[in-house]
C-alpha positions as CSV (number, residue, x, y, z in Angstrom):
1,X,19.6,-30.8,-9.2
2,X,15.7,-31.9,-9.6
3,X,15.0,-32.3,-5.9
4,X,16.6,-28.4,-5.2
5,X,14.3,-27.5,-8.4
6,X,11.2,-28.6,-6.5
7,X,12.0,-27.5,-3.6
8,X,13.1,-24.0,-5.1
9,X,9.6,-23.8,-7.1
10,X,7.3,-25.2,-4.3
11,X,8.8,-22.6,-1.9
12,X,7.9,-19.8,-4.9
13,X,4.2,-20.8,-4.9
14,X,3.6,-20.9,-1.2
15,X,5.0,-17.9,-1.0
16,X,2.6,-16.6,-3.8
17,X,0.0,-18.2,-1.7
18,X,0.2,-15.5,0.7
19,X,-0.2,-12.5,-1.4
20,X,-4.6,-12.5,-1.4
21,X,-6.4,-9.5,-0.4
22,X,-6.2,-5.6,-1.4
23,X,-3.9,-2.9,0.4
24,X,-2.3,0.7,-0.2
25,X,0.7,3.0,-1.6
26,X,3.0,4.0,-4.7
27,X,6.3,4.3,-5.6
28,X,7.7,7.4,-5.5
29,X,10.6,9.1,-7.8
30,X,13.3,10.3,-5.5
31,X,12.4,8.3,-2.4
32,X,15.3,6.0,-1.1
33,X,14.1,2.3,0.0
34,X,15.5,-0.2,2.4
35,X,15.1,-4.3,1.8
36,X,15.5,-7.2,4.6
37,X,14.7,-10.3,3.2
38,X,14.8,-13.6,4.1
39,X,14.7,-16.9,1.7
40,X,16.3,-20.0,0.2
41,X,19.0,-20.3,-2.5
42,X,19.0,-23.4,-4.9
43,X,23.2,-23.7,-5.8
44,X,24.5,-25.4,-8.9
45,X,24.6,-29.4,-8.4
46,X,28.3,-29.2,-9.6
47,X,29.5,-27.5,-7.0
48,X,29.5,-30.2,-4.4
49,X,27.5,-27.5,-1.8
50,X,24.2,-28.2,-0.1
51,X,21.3,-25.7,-1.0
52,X,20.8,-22.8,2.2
53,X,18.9,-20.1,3.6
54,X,20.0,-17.1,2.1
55,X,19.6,-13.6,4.1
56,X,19.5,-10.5,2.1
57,X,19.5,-6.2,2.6
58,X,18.9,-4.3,0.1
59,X,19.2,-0.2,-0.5
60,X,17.6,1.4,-3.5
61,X,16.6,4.8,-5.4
62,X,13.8,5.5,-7.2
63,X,14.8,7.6,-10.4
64,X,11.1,7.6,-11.3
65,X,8.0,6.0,-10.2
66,X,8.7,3.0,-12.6
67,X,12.7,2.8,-12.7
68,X,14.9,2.3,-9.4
69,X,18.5,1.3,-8.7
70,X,19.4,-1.2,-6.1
71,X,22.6,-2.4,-4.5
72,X,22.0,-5.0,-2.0
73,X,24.4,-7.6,0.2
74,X,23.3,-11.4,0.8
75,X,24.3,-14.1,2.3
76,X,24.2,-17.9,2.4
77,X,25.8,-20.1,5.0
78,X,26.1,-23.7,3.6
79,X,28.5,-26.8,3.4
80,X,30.2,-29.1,1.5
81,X,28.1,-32.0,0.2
82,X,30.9,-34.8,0.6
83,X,31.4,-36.6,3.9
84,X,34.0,-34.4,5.3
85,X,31.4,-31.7,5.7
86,X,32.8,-28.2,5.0
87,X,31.4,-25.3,5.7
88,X,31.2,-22.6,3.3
89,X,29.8,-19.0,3.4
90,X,28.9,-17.4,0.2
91,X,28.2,-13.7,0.3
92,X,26.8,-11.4,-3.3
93,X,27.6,-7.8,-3.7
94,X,25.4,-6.8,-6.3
95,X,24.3,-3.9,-8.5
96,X,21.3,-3.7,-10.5
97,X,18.1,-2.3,-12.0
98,X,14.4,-2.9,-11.1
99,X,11.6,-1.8,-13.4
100,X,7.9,-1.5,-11.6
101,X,5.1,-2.3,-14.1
102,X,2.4,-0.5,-12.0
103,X,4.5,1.8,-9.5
104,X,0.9,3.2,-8.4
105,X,-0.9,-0.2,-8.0
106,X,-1.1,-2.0,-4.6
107,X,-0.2,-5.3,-6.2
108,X,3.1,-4.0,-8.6
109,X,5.0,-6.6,-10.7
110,X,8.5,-5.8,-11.3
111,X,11.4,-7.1,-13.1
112,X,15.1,-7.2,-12.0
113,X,18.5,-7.6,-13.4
114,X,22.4,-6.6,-12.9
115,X,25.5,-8.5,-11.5
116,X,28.0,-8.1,-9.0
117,X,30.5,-10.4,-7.3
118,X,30.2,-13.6,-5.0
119,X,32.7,-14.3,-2.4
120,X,33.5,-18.1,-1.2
121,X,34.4,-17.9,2.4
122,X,36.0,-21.7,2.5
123,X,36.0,-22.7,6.6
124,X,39.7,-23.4,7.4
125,X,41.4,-21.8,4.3
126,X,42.9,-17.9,4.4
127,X,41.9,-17.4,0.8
128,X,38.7,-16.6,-0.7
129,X,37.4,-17.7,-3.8
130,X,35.7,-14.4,-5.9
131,X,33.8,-14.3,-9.3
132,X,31.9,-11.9,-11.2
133,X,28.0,-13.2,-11.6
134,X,25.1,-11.5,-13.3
135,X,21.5,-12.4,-12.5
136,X,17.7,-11.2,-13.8
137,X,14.5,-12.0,-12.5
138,X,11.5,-10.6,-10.8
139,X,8.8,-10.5,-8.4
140,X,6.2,-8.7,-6.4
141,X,5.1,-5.7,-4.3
142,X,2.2,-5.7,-2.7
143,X,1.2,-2.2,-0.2
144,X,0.9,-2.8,3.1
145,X,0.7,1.3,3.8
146,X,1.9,4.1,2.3
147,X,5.5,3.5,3.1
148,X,5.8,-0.3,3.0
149,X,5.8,-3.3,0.7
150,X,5.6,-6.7,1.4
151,X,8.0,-8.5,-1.5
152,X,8.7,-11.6,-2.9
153,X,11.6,-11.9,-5.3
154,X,13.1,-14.4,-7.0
155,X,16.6,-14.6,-9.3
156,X,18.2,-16.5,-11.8
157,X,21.8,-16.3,-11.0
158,X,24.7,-16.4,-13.5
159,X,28.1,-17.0,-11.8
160,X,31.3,-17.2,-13.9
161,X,33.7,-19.4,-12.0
162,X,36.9,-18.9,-14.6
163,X,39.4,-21.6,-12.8
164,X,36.4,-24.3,-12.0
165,X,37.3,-24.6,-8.2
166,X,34.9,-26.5,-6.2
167,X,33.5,-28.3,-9.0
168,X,32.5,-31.4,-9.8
169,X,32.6,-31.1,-13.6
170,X,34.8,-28.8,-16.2
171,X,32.2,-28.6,-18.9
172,X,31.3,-24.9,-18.6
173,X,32.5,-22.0,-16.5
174,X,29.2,-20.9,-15.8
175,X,27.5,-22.1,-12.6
176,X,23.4,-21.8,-12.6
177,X,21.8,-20.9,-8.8
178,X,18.2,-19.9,-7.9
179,X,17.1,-17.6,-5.3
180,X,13.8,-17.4,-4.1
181,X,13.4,-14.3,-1.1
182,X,10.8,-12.3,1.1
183,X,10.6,-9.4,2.5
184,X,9.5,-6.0,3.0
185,X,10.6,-2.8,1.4
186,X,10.5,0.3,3.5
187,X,10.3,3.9,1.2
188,X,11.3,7.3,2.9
189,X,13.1,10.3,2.1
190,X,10.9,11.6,-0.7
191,X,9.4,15.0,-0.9
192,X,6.1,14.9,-0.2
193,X,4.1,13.6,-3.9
194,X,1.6,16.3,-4.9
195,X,-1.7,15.5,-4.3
196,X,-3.3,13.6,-6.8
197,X,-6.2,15.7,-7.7
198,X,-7.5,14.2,-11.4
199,X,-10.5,13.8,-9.8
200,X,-10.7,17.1,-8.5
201,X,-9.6,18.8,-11.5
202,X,-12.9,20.5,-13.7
203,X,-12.9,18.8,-17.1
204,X,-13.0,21.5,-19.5
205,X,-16.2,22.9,-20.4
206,X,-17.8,21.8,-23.7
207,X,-18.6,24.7,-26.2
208,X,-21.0,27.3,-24.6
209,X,-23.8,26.9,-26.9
210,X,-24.2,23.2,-25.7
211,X,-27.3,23.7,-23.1
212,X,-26.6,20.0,-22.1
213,X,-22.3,20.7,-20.5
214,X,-21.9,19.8,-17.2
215,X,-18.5,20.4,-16.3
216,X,-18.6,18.5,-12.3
217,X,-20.9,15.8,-13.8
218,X,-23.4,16.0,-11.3
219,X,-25.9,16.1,-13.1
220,X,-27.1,19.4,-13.2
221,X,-26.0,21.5,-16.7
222,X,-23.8,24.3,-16.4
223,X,-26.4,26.5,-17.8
224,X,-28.0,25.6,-14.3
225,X,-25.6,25.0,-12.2
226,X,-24.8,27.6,-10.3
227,X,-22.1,25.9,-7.3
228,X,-19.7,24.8,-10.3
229,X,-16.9,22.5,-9.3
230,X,-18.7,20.5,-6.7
231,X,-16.6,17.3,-5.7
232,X,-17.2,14.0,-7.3
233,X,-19.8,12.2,-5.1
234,X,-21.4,15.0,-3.3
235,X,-25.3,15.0,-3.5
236,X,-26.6,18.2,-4.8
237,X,-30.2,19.9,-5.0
238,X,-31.4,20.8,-8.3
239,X,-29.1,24.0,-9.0
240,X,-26.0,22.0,-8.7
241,X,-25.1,23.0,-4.9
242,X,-24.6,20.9,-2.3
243,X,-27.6,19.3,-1.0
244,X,-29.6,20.2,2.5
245,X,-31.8,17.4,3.0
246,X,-33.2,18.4,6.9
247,X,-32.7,22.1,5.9
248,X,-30.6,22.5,8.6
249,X,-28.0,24.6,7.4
250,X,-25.7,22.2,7.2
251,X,-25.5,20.1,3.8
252,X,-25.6,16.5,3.2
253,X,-21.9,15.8,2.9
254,X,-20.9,17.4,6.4
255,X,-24.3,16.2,8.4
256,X,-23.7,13.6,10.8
257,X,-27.0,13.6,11.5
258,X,-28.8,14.2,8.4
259,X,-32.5,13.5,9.6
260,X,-32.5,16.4,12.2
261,X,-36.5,17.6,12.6
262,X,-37.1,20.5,10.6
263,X,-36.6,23.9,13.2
264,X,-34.3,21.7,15.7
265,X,-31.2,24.1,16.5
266,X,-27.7,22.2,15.1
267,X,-24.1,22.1,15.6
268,X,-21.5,22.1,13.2
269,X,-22.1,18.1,12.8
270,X,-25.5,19.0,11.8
271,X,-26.7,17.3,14.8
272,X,-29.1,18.5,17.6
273,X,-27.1,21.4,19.3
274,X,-26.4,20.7,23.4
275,X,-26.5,17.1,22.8
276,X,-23.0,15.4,23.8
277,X,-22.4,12.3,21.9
278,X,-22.8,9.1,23.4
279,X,-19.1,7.8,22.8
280,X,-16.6,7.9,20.3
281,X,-14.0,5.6,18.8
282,X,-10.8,6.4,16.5
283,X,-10.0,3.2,15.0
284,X,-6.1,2.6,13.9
285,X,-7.4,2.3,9.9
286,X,-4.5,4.4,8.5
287,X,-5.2,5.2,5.0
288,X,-2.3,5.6,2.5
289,X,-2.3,8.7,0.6
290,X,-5.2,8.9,-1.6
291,X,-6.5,5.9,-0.7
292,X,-9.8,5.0,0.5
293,X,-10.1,1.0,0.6
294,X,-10.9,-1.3,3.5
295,X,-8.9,-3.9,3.5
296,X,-7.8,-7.5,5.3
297,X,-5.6,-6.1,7.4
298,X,-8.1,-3.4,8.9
299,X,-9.9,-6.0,10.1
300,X,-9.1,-6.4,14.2
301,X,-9.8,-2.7,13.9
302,X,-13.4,-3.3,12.2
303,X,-13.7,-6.0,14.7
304,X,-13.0,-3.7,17.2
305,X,-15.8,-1.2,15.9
306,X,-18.6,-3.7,15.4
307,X,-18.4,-4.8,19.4
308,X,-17.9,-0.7,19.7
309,X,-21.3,-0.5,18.1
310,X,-22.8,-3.7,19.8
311,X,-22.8,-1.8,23.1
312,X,-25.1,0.8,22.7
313,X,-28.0,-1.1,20.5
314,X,-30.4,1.9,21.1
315,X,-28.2,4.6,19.3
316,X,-27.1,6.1,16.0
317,X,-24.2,5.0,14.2
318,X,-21.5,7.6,12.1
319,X,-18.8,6.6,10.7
320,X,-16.8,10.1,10.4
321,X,-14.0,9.9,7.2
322,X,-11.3,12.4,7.7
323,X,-8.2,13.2,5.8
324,X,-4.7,15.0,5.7
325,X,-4.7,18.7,3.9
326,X,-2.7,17.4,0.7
327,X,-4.4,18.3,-2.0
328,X,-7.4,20.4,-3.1
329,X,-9.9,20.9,-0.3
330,X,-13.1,19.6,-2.6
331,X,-11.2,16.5,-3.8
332,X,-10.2,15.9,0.1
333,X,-13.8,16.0,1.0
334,X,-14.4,13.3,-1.8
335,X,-12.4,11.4,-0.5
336,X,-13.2,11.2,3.2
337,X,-16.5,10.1,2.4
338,X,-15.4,7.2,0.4
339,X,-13.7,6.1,3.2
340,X,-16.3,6.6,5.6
341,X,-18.7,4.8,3.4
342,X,-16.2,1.7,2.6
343,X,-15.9,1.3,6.8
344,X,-19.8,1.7,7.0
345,X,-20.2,-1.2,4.3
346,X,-17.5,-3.3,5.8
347,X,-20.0,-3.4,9.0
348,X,-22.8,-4.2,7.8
349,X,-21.7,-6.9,5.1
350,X,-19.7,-8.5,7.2
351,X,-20.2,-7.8,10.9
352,X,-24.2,-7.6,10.7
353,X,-24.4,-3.6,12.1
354,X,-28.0,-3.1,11.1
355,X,-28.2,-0.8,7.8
356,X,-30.9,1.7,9.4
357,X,-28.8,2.8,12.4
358,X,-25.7,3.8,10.6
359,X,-24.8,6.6,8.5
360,X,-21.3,7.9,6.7
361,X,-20.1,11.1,6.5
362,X,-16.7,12.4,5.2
363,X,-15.1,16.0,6.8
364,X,-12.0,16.0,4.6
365,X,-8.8,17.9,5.7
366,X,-11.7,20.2,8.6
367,X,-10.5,18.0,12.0
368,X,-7.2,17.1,12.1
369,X,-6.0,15.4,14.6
370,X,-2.5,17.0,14.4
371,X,-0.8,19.4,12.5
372,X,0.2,18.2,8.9
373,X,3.9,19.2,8.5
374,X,5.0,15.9,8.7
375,X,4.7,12.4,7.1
376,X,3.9,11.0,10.1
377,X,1.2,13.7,11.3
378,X,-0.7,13.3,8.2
379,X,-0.8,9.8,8.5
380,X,-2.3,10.2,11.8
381,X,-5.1,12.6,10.1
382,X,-6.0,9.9,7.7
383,X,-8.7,8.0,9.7
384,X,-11.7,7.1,10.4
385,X,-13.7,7.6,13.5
386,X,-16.8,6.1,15.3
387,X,-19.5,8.1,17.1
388,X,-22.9,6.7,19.1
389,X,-25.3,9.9,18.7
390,X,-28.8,9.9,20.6
């Protein structure tokens, strides 16, 4: 029983090994989730059975973002330990709870409990042997996207074997097994979550008389301000509306090009008008929904970018944030240009684009790429794109 007990918890930390780096999504109340996993099952030592793999589905509810239901089926072929080698199949039916700590984190603790009943399929015999078990434990989620985890989960199983068959000892009815799984965890079915717009929303205004209020917090007092409500990050001039830096007509926040000469006619990019673009690249960085970090698994597409960028040394660099049309349009526009900046940080810190040749700019919900009816369309509109300007 030592040796499984190593082997069970040295098969828990590599698997914890893996879990490094950031990623993206939440939990939603009413969405339904599907569980393969795969792992290893650590069986009582007085059972005369040889520890196995153990391969695992699970189908849950989410009655709130912290609270879920899950009924899952697994299943663990093994054998007799004695020399006449038998093999046996053991199969779980089980009902239980799971409670997520931090249902809108990327990296969300959970705990688990509940019971069911185990079925021992004995090779050879027409009977099966069934008891009732209960189990509790725990684990991990960690976003991949918007719609998938990556999980690790691990049980302390409670099996109450009434008429002691199989065992090598009549001490106790209860039988002790460890599980130890991975997997991933695949949420759909949900209506779509309402945007998340705390950012967006206008704190309410401090009493009137106080010449120093400044409801959007961009510095400029309300007294003064006369574009209230401007999104969280969005430069403004000194009466609180959006800022025009080359005077071009078009501000800061939608100019690719923000350095146009003074009298040069624009486009709606704020860049020279007539003048095609060099090239362009959409890179696969699907954002989850309100999300805006890069992230390890972004980077063959940052890779991708940086030799994208290496092939026309002479030009301009902007990174172009875009988003789906959840939410409010200011917050949206926030948003993209976090993005766009995190993708244009990525390549300089780590794939040595030179600072002074690339710019950021975030267009929100403006360019869609398709329409954003469905799930999948807005996932599609979440992106960042690439463009080499004269």
């Amino acid at each position: 029983m030592y040796r499984s007990t190593i082997k069970f918890m040295l098969l828990v930390s590599l698997c914890s090994l893996l879990m490094g780096g950031n990623a993206m999504a939440e939990r939603q109340a009413g969405a339904f989730t599907l569980s393969p996993m795969v792992g290893y099952q650590v069986i009582d030592g007085g059972m005369d059975l040889d520890d196995a793999a153990v391969f695992g589905l699970g189908v849950g509810y989410n009655i709130t973002s912290h609270w879920a239901i899950e009924a899952d089926l697994r299943y663990a072929p093994t054998e007799t330990s004695s020399s006449n080698s038998i093999d046996v199949d053991i199969w779980t039916i089980g009902l239980g709870g799971i409670y997520h700590f931090m249902p809108k984190a990327d990296l969300n603790p959970y705990l688990s409990f509940g019971g069911g009943l185990m079925v021992y399929d004995i090779d050879g015999t027409s009977s099966q042997d069934e008891d009732v078990f209960g189990y509790y434990g725990g684990g991990i989620k960690y976003a991949l996207c918007d719609s998938t985890d990556f999980r690790l989960d691990a049980r302390h199983i409670l099996d109450y074997r009434s008429d002691n068959r199989g065992s090598n000892h009549d001490d106790t009815d209860w039988r002790h097994h460890l599980q130890a799984m991975a997997g991933v965890t695949y949420q759909f079915g949900s209506a779509p979550a309402a945007a998340k717009q705390e950012s967006a929303l206008v704190p309410m205004a401090e009493e009137e008389t106080d010449p120093l209020a400044d409801s959007d917090h961009d510095g400029v007092p309300d007294l003064q301000d006369k574009c209230s409500g401007t999104a969280p990050g969005v430069r403004v001039d000194n009466v609180g509306c959006p800022a025009d830096t080359d005077a071009d007509g078009v501000v800061d926040y939608k100019d690719a090009c923000i350095d146009t000469p003074k009298g040069t006619e624009v486009d709606q990019h704020g860049c020279p008008a007539g003048v095609e673009e060099v090239a362009s690249l959409t890179l696969n960085i699907m954002f989850g929904f309100d999300k805006d970090q890069v992230t390890p698994f972004h980077s063959d597409e940052l890779k991708k970018a940086a030799e994208f960028v290496r092939k026309y040394p002479m030009y301009k660099v902007v990174v172009e944030g875009h988003t789906d049309d959840q939410g409010a349009a200011e917050y949206n526009q926030s948003l993209s240009q976090r993005r766009a900046d995190n993708v244009q940080k990525a390549l300089i810190d780590k794939y040595g684009v030179a600072a002074n040749r690339i710019s950021a700019v975030g267009f929100g919900e403006t360019q869609p790429l398709t329409m954003n009816t469905t799930d999948e369309e807005r996932v599609k509109n979440r992106r960042v794109e690439i463009s080499i300007r004269p």
